[in-house]
C-alpha positions in Angstrom: 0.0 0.0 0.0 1.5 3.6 -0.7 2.9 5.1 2.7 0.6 8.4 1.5 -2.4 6.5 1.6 -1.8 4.3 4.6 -0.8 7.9 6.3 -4.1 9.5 5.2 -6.8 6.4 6.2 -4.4 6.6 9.7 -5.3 10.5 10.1 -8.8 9.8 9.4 -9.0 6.8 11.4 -7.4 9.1 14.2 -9.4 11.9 13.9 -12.7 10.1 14.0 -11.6 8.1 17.3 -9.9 12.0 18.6 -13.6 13.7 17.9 -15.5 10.7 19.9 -12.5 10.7 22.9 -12.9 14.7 23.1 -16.7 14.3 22.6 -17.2 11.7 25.6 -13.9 12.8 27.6 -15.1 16.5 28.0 -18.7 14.9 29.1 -17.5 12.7 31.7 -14.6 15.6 33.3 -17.4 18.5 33.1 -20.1 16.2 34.5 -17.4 15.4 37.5 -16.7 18.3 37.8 -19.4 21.4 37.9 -23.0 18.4 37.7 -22.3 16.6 41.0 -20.9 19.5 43.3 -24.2 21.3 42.4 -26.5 18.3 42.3 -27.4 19.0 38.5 -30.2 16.5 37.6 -29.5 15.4 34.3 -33.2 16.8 32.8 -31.4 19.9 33.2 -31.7 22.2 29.9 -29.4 24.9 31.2 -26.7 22.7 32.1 -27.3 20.8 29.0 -26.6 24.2 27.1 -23.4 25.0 29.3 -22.1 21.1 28.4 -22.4 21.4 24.3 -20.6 24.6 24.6 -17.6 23.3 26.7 -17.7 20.6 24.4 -18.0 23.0 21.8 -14.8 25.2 22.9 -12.8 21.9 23.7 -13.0 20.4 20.1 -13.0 23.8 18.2 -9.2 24.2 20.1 -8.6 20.6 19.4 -9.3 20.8 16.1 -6.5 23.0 15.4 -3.7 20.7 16.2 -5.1 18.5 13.4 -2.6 20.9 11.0 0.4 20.8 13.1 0.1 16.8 13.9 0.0 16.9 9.5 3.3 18.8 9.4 4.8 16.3 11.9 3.7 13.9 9.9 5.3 14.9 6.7 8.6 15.8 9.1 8.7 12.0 10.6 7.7 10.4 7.4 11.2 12.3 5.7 13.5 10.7 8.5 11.5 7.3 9.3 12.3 4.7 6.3 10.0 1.5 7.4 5.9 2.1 7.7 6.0 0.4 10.9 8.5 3.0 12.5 6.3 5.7 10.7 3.3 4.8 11.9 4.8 4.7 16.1 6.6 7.7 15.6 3.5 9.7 14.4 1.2 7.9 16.9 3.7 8.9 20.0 3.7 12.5 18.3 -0.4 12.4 18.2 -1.1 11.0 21.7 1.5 13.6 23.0 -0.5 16.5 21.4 -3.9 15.5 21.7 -3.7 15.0 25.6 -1.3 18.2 26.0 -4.2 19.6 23.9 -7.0 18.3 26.1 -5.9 19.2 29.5 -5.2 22.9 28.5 -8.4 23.6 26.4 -10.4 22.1 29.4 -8.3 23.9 32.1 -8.6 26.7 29.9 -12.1 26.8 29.9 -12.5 26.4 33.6 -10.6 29.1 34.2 -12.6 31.2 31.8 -15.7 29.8 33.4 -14.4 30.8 37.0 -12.5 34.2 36.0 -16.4 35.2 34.3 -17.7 34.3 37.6 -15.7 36.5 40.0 -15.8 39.5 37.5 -19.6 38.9 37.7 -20.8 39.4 41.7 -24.2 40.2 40.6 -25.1 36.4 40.3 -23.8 32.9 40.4 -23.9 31.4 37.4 -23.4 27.9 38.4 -26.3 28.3 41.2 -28.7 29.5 38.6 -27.7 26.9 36.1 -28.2 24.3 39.0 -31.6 26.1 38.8 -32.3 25.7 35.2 -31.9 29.0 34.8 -31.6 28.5 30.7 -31.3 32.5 29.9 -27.9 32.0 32.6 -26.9 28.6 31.1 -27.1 30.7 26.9 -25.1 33.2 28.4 -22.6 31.3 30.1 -22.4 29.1 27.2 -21.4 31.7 24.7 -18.9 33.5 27.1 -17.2 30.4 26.8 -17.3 30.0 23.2 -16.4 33.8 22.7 -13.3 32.4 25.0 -12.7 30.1 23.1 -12.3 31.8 19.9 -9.6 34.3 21.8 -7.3 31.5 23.4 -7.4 29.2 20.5 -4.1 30.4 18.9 -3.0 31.1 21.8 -3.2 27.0 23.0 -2.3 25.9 19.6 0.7 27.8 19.8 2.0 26.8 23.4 1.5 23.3 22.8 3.4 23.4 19.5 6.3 24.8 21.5 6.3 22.4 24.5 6.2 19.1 22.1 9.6 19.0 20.5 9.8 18.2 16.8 11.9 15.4 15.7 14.9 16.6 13.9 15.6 16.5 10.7 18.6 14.8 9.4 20.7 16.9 8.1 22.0 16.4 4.4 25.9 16.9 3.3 
């Protein structure tokens, strides 16, 4: 099979399996997290709101890794000569990228979620959400996705510098 096919079912493969592991991953930490300390019943519509847009704002940042895991790609499939060492050394790459990914998009947005909060005395958001408070639950929902669309670059970029590159061989 040609090593730029088997490359591109792999990314597909991956990114498919990435989108259902961000999808569920997110649901079970933010459920942990914010459902349980406030005794959120899961009929909930304002919560419900709140969850689709962390999930929202946790694969929208994710998503933008997908372009530097491709140039890593091309970079270890240069140096790597046999498919099998291509295919570990851009699966090690991935993993290391997607978690490093995870953790700061969802920290990220719990910070954003917590820094809204204290700016905002008037209410708490998480108590009326806990309420079903649905006009709080819209609102904190697209503070997080207007977050989101800030620190996006931002993440993409820090995590692109933390995860070293492997280096290219040079030629004489």
């Amino acid at each position: 099979m040609n090593s730029s096919l088997f490359l591109a079912i792999l990314h597909l493969i991956m990114t498919l399996l990435l989108a259902v592991l961000v999808t569920f991953g997110t649901t079970r930490l933010f459920i942990r997290a914010i459902r349980r300390k406030y005794q959120i019943t899961p009929q909930n519509t304002a919560f419900a709101i709140l969850l689709a847009s962390v999930i929202f704002a946790v694969g929208y940042i994710l998503s933008g890794l997908v372009e530097p895991i491709f140039k890593m790609v091309s970079m270890v499939k240069m140096i790597e000569k046999s498919s099998t060492d291509v295919f570990f050394s851009v699966l090690k790459y991935s993993i290391i990228f997607i978690v490093l990914g995870f953790v700061l998009s969802f920290v990220v947005v719990l910070m954003g979620m917590y820094l809204f909060n204290l700016v905002n005395t008037e209410i708490n958001e998480l108590q009326e959400i806990s309420e079903n408070n649905v006009a709080v639950g819209i609102l904190v929902g697209v503070i997080i996705v207007v977050i989101t669309l800030f620190v996006r670059g931002a993440i993409i970029f820090l995590v692109e510098n933390l995860i070293p590159y492997p280096e290219l061989p040079i030629r004489t």
